[in-house]
C-alpha positions as CSV (number, residue, x, y, z in Angstrom):
1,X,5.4,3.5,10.1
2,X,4.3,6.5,10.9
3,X,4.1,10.2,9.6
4,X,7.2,11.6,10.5
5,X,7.9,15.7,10.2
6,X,11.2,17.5,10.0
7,X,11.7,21.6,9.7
8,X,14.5,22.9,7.9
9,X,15.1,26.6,7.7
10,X,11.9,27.7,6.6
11,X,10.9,24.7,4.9
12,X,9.1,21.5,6.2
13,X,9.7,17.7,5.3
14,X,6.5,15.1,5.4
15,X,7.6,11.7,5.4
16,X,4.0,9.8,4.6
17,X,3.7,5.8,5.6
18,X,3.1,2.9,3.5
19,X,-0.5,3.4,3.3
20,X,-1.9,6.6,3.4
21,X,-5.5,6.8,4.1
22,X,-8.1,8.0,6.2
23,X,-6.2,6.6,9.1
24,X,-3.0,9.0,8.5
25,X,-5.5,12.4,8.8
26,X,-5.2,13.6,12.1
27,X,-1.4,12.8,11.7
28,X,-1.0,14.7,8.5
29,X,-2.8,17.4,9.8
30,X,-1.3,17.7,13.1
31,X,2.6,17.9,11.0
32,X,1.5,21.0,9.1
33,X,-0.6,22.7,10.8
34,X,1.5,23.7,13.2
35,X,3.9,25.3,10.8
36,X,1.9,27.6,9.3
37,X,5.2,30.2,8.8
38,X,6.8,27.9,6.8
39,X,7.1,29.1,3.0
40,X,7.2,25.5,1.4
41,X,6.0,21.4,2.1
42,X,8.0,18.6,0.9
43,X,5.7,15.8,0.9
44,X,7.6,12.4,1.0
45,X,6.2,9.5,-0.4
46,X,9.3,7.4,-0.5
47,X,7.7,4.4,2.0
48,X,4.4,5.1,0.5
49,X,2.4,2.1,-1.4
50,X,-0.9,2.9,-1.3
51,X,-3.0,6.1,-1.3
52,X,-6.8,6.3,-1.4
53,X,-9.3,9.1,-2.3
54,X,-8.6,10.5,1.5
55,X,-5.2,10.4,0.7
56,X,-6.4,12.4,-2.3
57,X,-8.8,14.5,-0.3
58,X,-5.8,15.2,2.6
59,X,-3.4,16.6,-0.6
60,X,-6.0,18.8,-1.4
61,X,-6.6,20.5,2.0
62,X,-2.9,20.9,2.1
63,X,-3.4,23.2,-0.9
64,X,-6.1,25.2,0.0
65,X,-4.6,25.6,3.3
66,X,-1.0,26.8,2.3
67,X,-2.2,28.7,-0.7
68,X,-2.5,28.0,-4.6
69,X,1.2,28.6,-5.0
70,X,2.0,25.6,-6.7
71,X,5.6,25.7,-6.3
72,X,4.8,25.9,-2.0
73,X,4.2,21.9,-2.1
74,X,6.1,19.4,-4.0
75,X,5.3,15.4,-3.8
76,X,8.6,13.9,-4.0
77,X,9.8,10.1,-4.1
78,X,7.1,9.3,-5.6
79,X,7.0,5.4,-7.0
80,X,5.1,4.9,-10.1
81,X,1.9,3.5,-9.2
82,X,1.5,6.7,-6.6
83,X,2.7,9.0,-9.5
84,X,0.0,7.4,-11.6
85,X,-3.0,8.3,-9.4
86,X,-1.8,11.6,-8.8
87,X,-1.3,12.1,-12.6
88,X,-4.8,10.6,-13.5
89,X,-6.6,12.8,-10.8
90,X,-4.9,15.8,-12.7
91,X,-2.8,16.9,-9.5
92,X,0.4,17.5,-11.6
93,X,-1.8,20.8,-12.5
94,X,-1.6,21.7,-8.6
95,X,1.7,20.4,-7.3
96,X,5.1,19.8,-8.5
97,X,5.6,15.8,-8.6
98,X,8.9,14.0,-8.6
């Protein structure tokens, strides 16, 4: 799978794939960087099984890019080994996760 990108209203919609790594960058990049009106970022790791620390390092960028709003980005679907590397690399201080 692939990383899929849909806009509603003012908001966009990142569906991640099963493994995201430093082979999902330019993909990641290229679905929000061109949507640099848009006042919030669902990030949807619903398919996703694996992250790494570019997975980590792609959040991150994300971030700084959008602004340190932390309401602007929300990780949602996330299952509960992602959850658990986000919560032990402190990100739930940085974006809303669900």
């Amino acid at each position: 799978m692939t990383i899929t990108k849909t806009k509603q209203g003012d908001q966009i919609s990142i569906r991640l794939p099963n493994k995201f790594n430093a082979d999902c960058i330019q993909d990641f990049r290229d679905a929000y960087t061109e949507e640099n009106d848009s006042k919030g970022i669902l990030i949807d790791f619903r398919e996703t099984e694996y992250m790494d620390s570019s997975g980590l390092g792609m959040l991150i960028h994300i971030r700084r890019e959008f602004g340190e709003e932390r309401s602007n980005i929300k990780l949602i679907n996330c299952r509960s080994q992602i959850k658990r590397i986000l919560l032990i690399s402190r990100f739930d201080k940085y974006f809303e996760i669900s």
